[in-house]
C-alpha positions as CSV (number, residue, x, y, z in Angstrom):
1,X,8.2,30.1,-22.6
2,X,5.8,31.9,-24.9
3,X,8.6,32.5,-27.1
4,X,9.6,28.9,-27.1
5,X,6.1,28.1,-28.3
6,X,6.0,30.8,-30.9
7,X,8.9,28.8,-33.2
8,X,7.4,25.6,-33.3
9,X,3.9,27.2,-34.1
10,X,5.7,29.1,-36.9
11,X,7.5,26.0,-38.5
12,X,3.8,24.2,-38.5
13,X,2.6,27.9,-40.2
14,X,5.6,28.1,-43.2
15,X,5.4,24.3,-43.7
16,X,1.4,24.2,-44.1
17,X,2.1,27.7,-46.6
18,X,4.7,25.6,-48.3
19,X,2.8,22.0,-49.1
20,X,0.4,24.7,-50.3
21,X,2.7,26.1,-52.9
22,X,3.6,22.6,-54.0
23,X,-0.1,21.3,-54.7
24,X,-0.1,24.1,-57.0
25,X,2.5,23.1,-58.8
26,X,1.4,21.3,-62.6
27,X,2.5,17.6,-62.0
28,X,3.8,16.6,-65.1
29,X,5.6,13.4,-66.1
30,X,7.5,13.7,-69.5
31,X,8.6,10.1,-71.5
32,X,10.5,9.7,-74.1
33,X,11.5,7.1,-75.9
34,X,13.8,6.4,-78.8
35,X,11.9,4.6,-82.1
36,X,8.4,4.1,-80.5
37,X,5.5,4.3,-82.2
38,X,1.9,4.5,-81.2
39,X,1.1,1.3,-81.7
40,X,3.8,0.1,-79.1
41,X,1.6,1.1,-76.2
42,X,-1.8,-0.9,-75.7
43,X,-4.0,3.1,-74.2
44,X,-3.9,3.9,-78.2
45,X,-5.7,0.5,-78.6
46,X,-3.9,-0.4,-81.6
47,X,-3.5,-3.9,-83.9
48,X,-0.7,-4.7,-82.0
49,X,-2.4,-4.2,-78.4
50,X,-3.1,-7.8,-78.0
51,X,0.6,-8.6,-78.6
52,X,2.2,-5.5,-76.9
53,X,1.4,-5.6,-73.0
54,X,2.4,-1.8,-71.4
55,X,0.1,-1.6,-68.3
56,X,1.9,1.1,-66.5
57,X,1.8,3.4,-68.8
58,X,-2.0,1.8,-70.1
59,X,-3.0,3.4,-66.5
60,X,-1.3,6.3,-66.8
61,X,-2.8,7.0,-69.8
62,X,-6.3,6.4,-68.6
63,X,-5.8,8.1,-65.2
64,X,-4.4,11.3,-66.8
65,X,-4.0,13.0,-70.2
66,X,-3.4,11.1,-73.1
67,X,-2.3,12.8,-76.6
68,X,-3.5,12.1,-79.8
69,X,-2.2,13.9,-82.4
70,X,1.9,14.9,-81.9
71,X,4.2,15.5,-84.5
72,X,8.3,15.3,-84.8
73,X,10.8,17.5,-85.4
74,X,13.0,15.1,-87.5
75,X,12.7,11.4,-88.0
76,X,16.3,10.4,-86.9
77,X,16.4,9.9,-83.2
78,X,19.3,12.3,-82.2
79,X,18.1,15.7,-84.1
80,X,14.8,14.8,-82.7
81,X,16.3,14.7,-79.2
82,X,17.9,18.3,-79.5
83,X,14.9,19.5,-80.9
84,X,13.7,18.6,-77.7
85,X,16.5,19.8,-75.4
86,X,16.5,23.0,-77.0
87,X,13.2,24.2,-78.4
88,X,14.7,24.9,-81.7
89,X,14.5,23.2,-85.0
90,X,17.7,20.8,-86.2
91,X,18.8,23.3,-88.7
92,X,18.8,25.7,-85.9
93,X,20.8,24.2,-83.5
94,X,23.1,22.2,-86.1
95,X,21.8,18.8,-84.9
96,X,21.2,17.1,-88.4
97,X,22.4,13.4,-87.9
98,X,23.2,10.5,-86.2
99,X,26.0,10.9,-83.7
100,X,25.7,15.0,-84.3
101,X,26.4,18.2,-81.1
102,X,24.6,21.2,-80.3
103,X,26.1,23.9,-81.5
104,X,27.8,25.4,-78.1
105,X,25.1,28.5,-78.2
106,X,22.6,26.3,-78.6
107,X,20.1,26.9,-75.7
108,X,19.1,23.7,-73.3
């Protein structure tokens, strides 16, 4: 009987440790989307914010971290994309226009 008692005790025990290791986990929510500037989202508070309603991510930007100054990689949307994918620059990975492939060693 005691041993009986012992499993569930130790199933409370390793799922307690694990919800544990998930709270320590970063929880990070990337976006991306293609051709959007800054002044497409109202948080950056821009001339457009009147005329550009985006209150989801508006209160994900003021409940969280917001950032201010980013750059890109390349200004064409699919370079930029396996810039990102990668972690390499487009000459690097052979991405240098529209409708282009990672090279098939390129890292992802």
């Amino acid at each position: 009987m005691k041993r009986l008692l012992s499993i569930p005790l130790c199933l409370v025990a390793l799922l307690a440790l694990g919800q544990a290791q998930a709270a320590k986990r970063p929880n990070i929510l990337f976006m991306m989307s293609d051709d959007h500037a800054a002044e497409g989202i109202g948080a950056y508070g821009s001339w457009l914010k009147d005329y550009v309603h985006t209150p989801a991510i508006d209160r994900l930007a003021a409940e969280g971290m917001r950032f201010t100054n980013v750059c890109c990689n390349n200004s064409i949307c699919s370079p930029s994309r396996a810039s990102i994918i990668s972690g390499q620059y487009s000459h690097v990975t052979g991405a240098l226009n529209l409708g282009c492939e990672l090279k098939p060693n390129a890292p992802s």
